[in-house]
C-alpha positions as semicolon CSV with decimal commas, in nm:
position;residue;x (nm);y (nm);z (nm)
1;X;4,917;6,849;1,179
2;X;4,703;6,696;1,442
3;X;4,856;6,929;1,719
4;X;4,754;7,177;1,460
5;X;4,399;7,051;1,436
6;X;4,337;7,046;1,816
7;X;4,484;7,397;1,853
8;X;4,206;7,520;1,563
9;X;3,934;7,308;1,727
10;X;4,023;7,428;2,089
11;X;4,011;7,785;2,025
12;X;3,744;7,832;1,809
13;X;3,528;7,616;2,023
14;X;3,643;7,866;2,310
15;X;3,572;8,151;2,100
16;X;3,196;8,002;2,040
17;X;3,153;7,924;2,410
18;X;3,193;8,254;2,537
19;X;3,036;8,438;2,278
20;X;2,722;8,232;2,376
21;X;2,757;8,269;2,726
22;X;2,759;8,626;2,707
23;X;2,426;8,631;2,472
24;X;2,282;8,369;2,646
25;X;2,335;8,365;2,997
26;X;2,536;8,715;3,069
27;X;2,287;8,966;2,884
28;X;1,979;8,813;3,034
29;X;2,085;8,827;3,382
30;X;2,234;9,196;3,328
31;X;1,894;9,340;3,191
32;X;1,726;9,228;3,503
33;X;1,965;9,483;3,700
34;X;1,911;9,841;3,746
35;X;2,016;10,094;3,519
36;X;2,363;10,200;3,747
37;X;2,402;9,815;3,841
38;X;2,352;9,744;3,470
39;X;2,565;10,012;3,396
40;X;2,878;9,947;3,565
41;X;2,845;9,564;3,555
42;X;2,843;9,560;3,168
43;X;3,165;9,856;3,187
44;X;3,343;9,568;3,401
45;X;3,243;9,323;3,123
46;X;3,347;9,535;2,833
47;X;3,664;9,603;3,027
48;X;3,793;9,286;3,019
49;X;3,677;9,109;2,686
50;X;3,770;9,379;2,553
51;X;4,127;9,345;2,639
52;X;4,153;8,947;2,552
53;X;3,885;8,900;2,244
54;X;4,082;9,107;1,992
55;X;4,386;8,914;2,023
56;X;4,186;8,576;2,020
57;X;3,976;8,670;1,723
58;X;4,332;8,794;1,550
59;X;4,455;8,444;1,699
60;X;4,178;8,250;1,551
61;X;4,193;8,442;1,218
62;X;4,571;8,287;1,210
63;X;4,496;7,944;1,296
64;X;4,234;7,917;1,060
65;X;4,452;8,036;0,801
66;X;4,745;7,802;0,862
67;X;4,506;7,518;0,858
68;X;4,374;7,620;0,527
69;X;4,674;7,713;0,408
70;X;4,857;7,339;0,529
71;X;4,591;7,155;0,372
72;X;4,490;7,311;0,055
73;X;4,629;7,027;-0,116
74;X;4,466;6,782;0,082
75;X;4,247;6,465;-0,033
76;X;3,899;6,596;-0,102
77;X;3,945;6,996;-0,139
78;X;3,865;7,164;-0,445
79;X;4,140;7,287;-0,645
């Protein structure tokens, strides 16, 4: 269970990250660019998260649910 755990913690906490660093450090620095620059940087962005974030949001989904699902019984859940 604790490899379990760490798995969870380790990809939702990657998840997290780089949503924030795209709201908080990518989008700021893109809408200083020009409208082409702009343009084609956030294509090239879009292009590759959005090859690897449905799989890791399907991944997390997963994870999330086999930790709920190993420890509905557990000490201090409602049931």
């Amino acid at each position: 269970m604790l490899i379990l755990d760490i798995t969870v913690a380790v990809c939702i906490g990657l998840l997290v990250g780089a949503e924030l660093s795209v709201s908080v450090f990518i989008n700021p620095i893109l809408s200083r660019l020009n409208e082409s620059a702009q343009a084609a940087a956030t294509r090239l962005f879009a292009i590759r998260l959005g090859r690897s974030m449905p799989f890791w949001y399907a991944a997390s989904l997963l994870l999330l649910l086999a930790e709920t699902f190993l420890r509905r019984h557990a000490p201090g859940s409602r049931r």
